[in-house]
N, C-alpha and C positions, 0 to 999 in steps of 0.2 A: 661491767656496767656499775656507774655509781650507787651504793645504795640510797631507795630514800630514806632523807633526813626524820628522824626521831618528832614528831609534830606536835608529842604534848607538851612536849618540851619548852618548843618555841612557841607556842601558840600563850604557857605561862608568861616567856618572857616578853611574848608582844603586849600582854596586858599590861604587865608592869613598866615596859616603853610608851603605852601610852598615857598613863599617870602621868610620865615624866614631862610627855610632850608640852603642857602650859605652862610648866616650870621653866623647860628651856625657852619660852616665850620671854621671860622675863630676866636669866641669869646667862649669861655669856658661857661659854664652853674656855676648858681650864687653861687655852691660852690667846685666846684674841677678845677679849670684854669689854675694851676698848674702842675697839671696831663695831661693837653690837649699837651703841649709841650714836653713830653714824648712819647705821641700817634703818635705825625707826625715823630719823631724823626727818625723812624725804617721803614720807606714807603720804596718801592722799588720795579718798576714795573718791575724788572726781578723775585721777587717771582710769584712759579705756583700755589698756590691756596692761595684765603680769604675766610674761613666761616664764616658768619656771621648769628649768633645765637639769637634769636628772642624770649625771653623768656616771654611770659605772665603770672605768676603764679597762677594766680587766686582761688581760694578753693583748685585746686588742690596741692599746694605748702603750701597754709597757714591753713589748717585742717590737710594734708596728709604729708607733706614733699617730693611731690612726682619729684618736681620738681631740688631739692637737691640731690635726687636719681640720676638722670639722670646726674648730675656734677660731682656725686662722680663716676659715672663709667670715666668721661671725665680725673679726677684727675689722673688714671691711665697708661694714654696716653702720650708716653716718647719718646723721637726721635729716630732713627733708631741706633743703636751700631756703631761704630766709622762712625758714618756717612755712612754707605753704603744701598742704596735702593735695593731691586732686580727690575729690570724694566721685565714684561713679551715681548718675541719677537714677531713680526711678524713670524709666520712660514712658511709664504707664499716665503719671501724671504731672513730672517733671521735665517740660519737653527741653530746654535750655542745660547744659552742663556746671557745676556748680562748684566753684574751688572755696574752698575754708579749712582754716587750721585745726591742723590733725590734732588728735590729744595724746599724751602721753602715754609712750610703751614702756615698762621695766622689763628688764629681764637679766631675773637671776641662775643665780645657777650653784650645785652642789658638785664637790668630785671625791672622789674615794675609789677603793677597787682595784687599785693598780699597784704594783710593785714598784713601777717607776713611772715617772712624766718626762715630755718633752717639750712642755710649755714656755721654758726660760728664754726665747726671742719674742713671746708677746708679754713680759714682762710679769708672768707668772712664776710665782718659787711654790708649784706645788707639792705639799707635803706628802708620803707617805705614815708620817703616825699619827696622824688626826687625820678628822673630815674635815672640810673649808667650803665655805658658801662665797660667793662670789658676786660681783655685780659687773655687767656691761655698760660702761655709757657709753653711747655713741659719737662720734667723732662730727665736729662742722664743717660743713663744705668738704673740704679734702683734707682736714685733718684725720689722724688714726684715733680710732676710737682706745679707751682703757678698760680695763680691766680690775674691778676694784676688789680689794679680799675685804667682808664685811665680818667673820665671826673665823674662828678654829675650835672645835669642838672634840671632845674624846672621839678614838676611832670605833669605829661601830661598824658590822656589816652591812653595806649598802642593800644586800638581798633580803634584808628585815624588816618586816610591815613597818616597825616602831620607827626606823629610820628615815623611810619615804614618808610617815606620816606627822614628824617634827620638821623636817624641811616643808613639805606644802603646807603648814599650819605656823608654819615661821615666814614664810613668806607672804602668806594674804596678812597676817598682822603687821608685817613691815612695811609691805608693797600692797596697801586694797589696791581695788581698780573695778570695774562696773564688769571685766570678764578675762577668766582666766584661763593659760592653756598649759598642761602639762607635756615637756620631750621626758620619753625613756628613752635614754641611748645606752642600750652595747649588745650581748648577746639577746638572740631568743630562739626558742624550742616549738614553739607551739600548744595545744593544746595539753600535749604531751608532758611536758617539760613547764613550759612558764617560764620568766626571763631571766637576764642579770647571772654574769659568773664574776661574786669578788673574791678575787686570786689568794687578799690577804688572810681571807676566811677558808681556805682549806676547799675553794668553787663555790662555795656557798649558793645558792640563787632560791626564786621567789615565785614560786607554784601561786596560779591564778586565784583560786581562794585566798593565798596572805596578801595579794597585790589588793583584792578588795576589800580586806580588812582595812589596809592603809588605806584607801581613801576614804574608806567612812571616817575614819578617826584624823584624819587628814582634816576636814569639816571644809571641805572645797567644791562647787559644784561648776564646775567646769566647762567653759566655751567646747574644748577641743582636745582629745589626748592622740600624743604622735607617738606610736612607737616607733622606733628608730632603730628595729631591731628586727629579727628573721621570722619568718611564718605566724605572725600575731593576727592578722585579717582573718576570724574563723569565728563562728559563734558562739564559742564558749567565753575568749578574750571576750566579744563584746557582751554575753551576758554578764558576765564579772566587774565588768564598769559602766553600765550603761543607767546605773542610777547615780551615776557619780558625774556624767557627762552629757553633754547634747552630740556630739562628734567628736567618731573615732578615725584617725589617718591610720591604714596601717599596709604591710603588705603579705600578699599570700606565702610566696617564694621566700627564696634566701634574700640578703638586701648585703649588697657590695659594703666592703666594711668603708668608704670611704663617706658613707652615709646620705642624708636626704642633702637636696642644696640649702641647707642654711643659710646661709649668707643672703640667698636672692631673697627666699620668702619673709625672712625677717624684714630684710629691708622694706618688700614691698608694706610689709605689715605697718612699717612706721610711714610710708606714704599715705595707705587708707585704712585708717585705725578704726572707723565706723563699718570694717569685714565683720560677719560673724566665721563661726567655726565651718561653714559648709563651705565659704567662700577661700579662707586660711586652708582646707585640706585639697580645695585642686589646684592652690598655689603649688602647693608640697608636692604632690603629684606633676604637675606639667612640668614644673622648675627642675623635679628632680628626673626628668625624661630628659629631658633640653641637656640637662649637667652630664649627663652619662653618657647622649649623643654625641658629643666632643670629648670623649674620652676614647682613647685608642684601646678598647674593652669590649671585644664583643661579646664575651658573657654575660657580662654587666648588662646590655642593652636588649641581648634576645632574654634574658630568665628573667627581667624585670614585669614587676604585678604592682602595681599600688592603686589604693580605693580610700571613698568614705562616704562614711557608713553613718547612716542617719538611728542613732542610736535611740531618739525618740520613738519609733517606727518598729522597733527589733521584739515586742511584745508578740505582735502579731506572728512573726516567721515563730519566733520559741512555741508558737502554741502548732503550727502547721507542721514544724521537726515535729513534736511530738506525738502527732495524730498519723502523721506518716509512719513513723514505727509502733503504731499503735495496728497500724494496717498492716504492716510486717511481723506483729506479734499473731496475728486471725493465720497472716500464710502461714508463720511455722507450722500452729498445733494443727491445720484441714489441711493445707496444701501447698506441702515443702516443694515440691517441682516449679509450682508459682513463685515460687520463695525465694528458689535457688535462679531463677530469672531473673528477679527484680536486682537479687544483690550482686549478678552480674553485670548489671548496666554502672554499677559504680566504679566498672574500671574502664571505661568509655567517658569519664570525665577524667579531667586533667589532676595530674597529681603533682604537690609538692616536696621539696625535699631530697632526702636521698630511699624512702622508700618505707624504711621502716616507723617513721612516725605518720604514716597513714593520715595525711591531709590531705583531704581531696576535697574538690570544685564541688558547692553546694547543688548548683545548679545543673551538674550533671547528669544526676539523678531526676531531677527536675524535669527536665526537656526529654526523657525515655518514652520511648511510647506504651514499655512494658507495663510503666506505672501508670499509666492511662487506664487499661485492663483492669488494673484494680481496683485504684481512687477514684475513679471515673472523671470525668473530664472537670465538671466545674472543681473538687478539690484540687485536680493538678493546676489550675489556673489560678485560684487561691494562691495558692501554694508559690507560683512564678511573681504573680504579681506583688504578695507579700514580700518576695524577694529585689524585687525591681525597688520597690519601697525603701528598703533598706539601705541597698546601695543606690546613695546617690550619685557616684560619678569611679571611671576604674579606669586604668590604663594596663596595658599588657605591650612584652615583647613580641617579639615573630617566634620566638622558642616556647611561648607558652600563650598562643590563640585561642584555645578555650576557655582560659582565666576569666570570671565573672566578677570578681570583688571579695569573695565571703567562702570561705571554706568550712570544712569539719573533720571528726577526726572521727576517722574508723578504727576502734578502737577495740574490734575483735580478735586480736592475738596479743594484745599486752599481757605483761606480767601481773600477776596479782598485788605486788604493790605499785602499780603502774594502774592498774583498774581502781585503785582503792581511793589513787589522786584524782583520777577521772572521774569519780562518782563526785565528787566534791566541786566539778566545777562542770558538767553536764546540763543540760535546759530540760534533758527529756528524761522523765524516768518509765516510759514506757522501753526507751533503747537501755536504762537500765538491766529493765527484768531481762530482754535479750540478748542480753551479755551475760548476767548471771545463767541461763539455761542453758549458753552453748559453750560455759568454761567453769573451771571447778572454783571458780571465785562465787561469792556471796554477796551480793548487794545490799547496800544498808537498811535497815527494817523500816528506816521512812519511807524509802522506794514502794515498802507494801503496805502504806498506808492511803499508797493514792494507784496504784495500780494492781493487779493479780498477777501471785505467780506465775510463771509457767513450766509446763515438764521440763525434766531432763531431758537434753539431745536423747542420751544415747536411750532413754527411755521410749522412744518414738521409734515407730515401725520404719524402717527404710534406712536405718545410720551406719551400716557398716557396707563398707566396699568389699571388689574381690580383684586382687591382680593380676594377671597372666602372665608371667615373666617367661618369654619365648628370645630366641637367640636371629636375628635377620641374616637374610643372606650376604650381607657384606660384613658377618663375623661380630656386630653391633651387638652390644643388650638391649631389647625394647620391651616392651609390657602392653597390654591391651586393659580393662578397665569394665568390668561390673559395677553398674553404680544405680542404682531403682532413682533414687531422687537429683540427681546427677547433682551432686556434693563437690564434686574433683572440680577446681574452678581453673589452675593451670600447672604445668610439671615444667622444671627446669634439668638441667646439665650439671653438677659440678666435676670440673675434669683436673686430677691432681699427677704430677710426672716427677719419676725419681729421678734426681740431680745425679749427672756421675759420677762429679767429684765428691760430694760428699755423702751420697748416699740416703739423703734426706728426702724425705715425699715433700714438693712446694705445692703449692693451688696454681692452677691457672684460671681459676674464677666460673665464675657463672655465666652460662648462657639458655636461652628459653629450648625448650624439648618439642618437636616439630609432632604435630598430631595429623595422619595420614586420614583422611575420611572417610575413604574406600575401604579400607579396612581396620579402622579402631584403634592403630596403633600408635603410641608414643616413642618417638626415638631423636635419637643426637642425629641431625642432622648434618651434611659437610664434615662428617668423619674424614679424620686427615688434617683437616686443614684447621688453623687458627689466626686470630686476630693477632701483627704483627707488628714494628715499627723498626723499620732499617734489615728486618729477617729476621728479629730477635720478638720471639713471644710476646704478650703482655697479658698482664694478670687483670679478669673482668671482675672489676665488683658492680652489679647490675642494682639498679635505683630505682627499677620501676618492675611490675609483675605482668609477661605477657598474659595476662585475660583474655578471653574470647576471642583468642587466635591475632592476637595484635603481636606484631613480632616488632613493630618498633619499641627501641629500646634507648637508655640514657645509661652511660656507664662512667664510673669510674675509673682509671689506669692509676695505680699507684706506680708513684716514683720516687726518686731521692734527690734534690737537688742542695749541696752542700748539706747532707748527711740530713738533710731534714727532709722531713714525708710533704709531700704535694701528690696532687691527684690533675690527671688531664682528662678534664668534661669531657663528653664525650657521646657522641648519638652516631644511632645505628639505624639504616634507614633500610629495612626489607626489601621491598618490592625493587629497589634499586643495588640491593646487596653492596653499600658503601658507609664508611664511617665521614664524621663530623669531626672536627675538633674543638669545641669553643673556648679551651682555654683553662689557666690553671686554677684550681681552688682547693684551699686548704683542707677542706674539707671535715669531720664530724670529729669533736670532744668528746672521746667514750667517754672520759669521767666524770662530766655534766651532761652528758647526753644533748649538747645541743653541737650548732653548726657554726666552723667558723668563717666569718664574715670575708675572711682574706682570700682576694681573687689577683690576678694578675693575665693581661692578655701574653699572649705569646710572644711578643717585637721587646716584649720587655725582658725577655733572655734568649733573644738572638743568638748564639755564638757560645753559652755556655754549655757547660758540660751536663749531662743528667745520667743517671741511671735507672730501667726499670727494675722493679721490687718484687720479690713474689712472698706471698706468705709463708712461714713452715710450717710443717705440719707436726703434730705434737704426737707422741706414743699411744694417748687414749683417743688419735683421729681429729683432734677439736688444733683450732688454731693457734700457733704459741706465743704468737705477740713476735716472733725474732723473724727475719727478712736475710735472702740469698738475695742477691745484685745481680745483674745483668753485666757486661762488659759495659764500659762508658760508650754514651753515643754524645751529641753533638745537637743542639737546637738551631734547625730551622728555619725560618720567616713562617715557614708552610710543616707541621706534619701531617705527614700521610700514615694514615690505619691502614695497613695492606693484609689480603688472609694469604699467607702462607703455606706450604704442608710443615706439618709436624714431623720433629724429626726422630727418628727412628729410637726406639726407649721400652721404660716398663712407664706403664699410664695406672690409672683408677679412673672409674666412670663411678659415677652417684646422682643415682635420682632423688629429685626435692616435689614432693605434692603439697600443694597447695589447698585446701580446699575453699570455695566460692566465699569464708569469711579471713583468706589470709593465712591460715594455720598451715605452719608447716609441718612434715613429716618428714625421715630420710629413708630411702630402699638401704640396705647393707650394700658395700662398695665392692665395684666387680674388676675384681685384678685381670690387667689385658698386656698385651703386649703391640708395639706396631713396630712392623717391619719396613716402612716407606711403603707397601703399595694394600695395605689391609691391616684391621685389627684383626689378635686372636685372642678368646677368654682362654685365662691361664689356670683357672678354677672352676670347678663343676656348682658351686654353692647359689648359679643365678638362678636356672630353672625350678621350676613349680608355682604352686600358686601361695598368695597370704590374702585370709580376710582380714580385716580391723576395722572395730568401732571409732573413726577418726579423732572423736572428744575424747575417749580414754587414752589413745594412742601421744594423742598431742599432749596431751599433761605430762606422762610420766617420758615419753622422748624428743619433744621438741627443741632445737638447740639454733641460737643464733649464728646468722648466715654472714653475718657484715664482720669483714674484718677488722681486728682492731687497729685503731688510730693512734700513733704517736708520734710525738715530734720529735727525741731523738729515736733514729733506728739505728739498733743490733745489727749489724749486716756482716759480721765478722763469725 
């Protein structure tokens, strides 16, 4: 994991970036100055729109081209035919339809971030050692529109408040206009994370507090912000800009790296330029449903979320988050059993991601009837309706039906510099204090200046479990579960198999731990058998946490296709005991800890070769970053998940607990062997019983479960 960035640092050198910002209003950057007196030439604050386009490119643009993509649809975008707009009426009291000319849309744009471009067929020569700000003019009739370079300036991390906040302050002084909208385009993380990875800066990227720093200093208040980047629709994203903006476009999920449809919504933009921002973000939304619909993508179409978010509106829900966990602060310290209910219904909402950046559906929690119990009715209605408010309009795939518009970030197992970034961009500091009391992190002393501490976890009667580790009659390890406040929220599988040839323990991944009801017991289920493709294993990295007995799951399969790491989506559907395949995705940047944006349907490597990938396993048990290969298979039109039996070996089983806020634990691994028709334990060390206080346990042994991410793999 990347560490985080050093913040006094930057936070010195955003001040002294922002001095800089009105200078560069007036002095050209060291090699296009010439260009600059162009750019003011054309200002005119009776035009009604400036966009201003925020291009980070990062991998995505200099591996992919993806970010070229998204310009060449812009290329297409041509003014309206002899100038005429159609403006839509009021119907209320304009009963006749009403056509008049539209007014003038700019749209600029910055690029940086990338190691390399692929812009030179839309007549772009963009640089790598500077930044360059840009202009679109739009083409007549069926001319091609251009592309104009207005300034080159020193190169600078794009992931730097200072950066985004002399572009948007360089462009309302070049470009007024009566309303403005800002694109982020490239990476994003979430709450978690924050956006933007520029490649040339070491990943650099721009945690939610610097993103608001730049727009205050930015001095822009904003029709509309798009993110154009992964898991940004959550309430801390919009408490971060929401004084900066009327509407935020953004989406829950991941976002195909091929991006929103540009090209349509601009255009329509330049037909009706009298839109404000709510009317521009379900352009973005429907435009980019439509766009993905015609694309041969089915992941793209089912994991798609996009909303917006009436960020004027968003006061009200921050004060209802907060009173809600203010009501989850009363369950901990009188009545953790209530407690341990309520924060079980947050995984009966929809989650985003691959799992561990804990974005989940606001609304989830919302619509619980648990929470009824203790809000009592009129707050939970509040509560919904605050939220109804908010989002003004949302769209979801078929892979993700419970999507509402607005997520959060549960942010109870983070790392302490992981909580430290969270505190900084948070709405609630009542969910402050409870995260400082159920982890050895420390909240910052303004937290107690508007709420009261509260106990320690493990200072509270009822925190520690007791395990039963007993042996089943089909030779299984399973464990049964002492719990007063029932803490345990769900137990998984890790199942690891020595390779013959070399001798190496690989993973064969994670699967959920089947809990018997009749009798209390947790165990691997379908012993024997595993998740396969062609007969050949595959390794589960699991994205979702089965809770309250929900054994649907969402998994990853890693693979190798030309030496590079890809992942095959991938759902798992219980009650019907069958896999899904939606298709391939590159899946997560350990070193910026965000997602990459690159998807590919399956028809799109028909006939090539792949391999699956298993992780190794390392001396001190923990993953090693290097990959054994599978023999090569052959792509499909169609893969089939089929379970298989395992085949005859030495294994390792390991249980993973959970408990109801996410924390994990591991039992010590229980060496087995299977013969094709049973396991046998190979070691006496399962039996007996362990108590542990969960919070002290999870501090000093808790150890990440998701395997690492790289693009080239060791497979040798």
């Amino acid at each position: 994991m990347k560490a985080i960035p050093e913040k006094g640092i930057r936070r010195i050198l955003f001040f002294l970036s922002c001095m800089a910002v009105m200078l560069g209003l007036f002095i050209a950057g060291f090699c296009g100055a010439a260009a600059e007196e162009t750019a003011a030439a054309s200002g005119n604050e009776e035009d009604e729109w400036t966009v201003l386009i925020y291009v980070c490119g990062s991998d995505l643009e200099s591996q992919y081209g993806f970010a070229t993509g998204n310009l060449q649809e812009l290329a297409g975008v041509h003014e309206p035919e002899n100038g005429i707009g159609i403006i839509i009426p009021d119907v209320m009291n304009i009963p006749d339809l009403q056509v008049k000319l539209p007014g003038k849309v700019n749209i600029l744009m910055e690029t940086g971030g990338a190691s390399e471009w692929h812009a030179q067929d839309l007549g772009m020569e963009i640089r790598t050692d500077c930044l360059q700000d840009w202009e679109y003019i739009p083409g007549k009739g069926t001319e091609t529109g251009e592309f104009r370079m207005l300034r080159e300036k020193p190169l600078a991390s794009m992931a730097e408040a200072g950066t985004l906040a002399e572009f948007i302050a360089w462009g309302k002084e070049n470009r007024p206009a009566k309303k403005y909208a800002l694109i982020l385009w490239d990476h994003g993380g979430g709450s978690k994370t924050g956006l933007f990875i520029d490649e040339l800066f070491d990943g650099d990227y721009m945690a939610l507090d610097e993103l608001r720093e730049a727009l205050a200093a930015g001095g822009v208040h904003f029709e509309a912000i798009l993110f154009d980047a992964c898991m940004m629709a959550n309430i801390e994203t919009a408490s971060a800009v929401r004084e900066y903006a009327s509407w935020m476009i953004a989406s829950q999920e991941t976002v195909p790296a091929k991006g929103t449809a540009l090209g349509d919504w601009m255009q329509e933009l330049l037909y009706v330029t009298d839109a404000d921002g709510r009317m521009l973000g379900r352009w973005v939304c429907d435009m980019t449903q439509i766009k993905f619909a015609n694309e041969d993508d089915e992941q793209s179409r089912e994991m798609m979320t996009w909303s917006v978010i009436n960020l004027s509106k968003l006061e009200r829900l921050e004060k209802n988050f907060d009173q809600f966990f203010a009501r989850m602060n009363e369950l901990y310290v009188k009545y953790p059993l209530l407690l341990s209910s309520i924060v079980r219904s947050v995984f009966h909402t929809e989650q985003y991601g691959n799992g561990s950046d804990n974005m989940m559906d606001l609304a989830g929690i919302l619509f619980q009837q648990s929470l009824r119990s203790v809000a009592g009715e009129t707050l939970q209605w509040e509560m919904q309706d605050a939220l109804a408010e908010v989002v003004d309009y949302s769209l979801r795939g078929a892979g993700k039906p419970a999507a509402r518009g607005i997520s959060f970030c549960y942010a109870t197992n983070f790392t302490l510099p992981e909580l430290d970034v969270y505190a900084r961009n948070c709405p609630s500091p009542n969910y402050l204090a409870l995260l400082d009391a159920i982890s050895p992190w420390t909240a910052p002393d303004e937290v107690y200046q508007q709420v009261e501490k509260l106990p320690e976890m493990a200072e509270l009667p009822g925190s520690t479990i007791t395990i039963h580790k007993t042996t089943g009659e089909d030779g299984i390890p399973e464990f049964s579960v002492e719990d007063e406040n029932n803490y345990l929220g769900a137990v998984t599988c890790n199942l690891y198999k020595e390779d013959e040839e070399s001798g190496q323990m690989i993973s064969l991944g994670l699967i959920p731990a089947y809990y018997e009801t009749e009798n209390g017991i947790y165990h691997w289920q379908n012993s024997g058998n595993w998740a396969s493709i062609d007969g050949k294993l595959c390794h589960l990295e699991m994205l979702t946490i089965p809770m309250n007995g929900n054994y649907d799951m969402l998994y990853n399969i890693p693979i190798s296709v030309d030496a590079r790491r890809w992942n095959l989506r991938s759902g798992y559907r219980w009650k019907k005991d069958t896999y899904e395949v939606y298709g391939l995705w590159q899946g997560f940047n350990a070193d910026a800890q965000m997602f990459n944006r690159n998807t590919k349907p399956i028809s799109s490597v028909t006939g090539q070769e792949f391999n699956l990938i298993y992780p190794v396993v390392s001396e001190d048990g923990l993953l090693s970053g290097d990959y054994e290969p599978s023999d090569p298979l052959t792509f499909q039109r169609m893969v089939n998940i089929e379970k298989t039996p395992l085949p005859p070996g030495n294994y390792e089983l390991e249980y993973v607990l959970y408990d109801v806020f996410i924390r994990q634990v591991r039992l010590e691994r229980v060496k087995m062997t299977w013969d094709g028709t049973g396991m046998h334990i190979t070691d006496s060390s399962w039996e007996g019983d362990i108590t542990m206080d969960i919070s002290s346990y999870y501090e000093k042994n808790s150890k990440n479960i998701s395997i690492q991410d790289v693009e080239e793999l060791s497979t040798e």
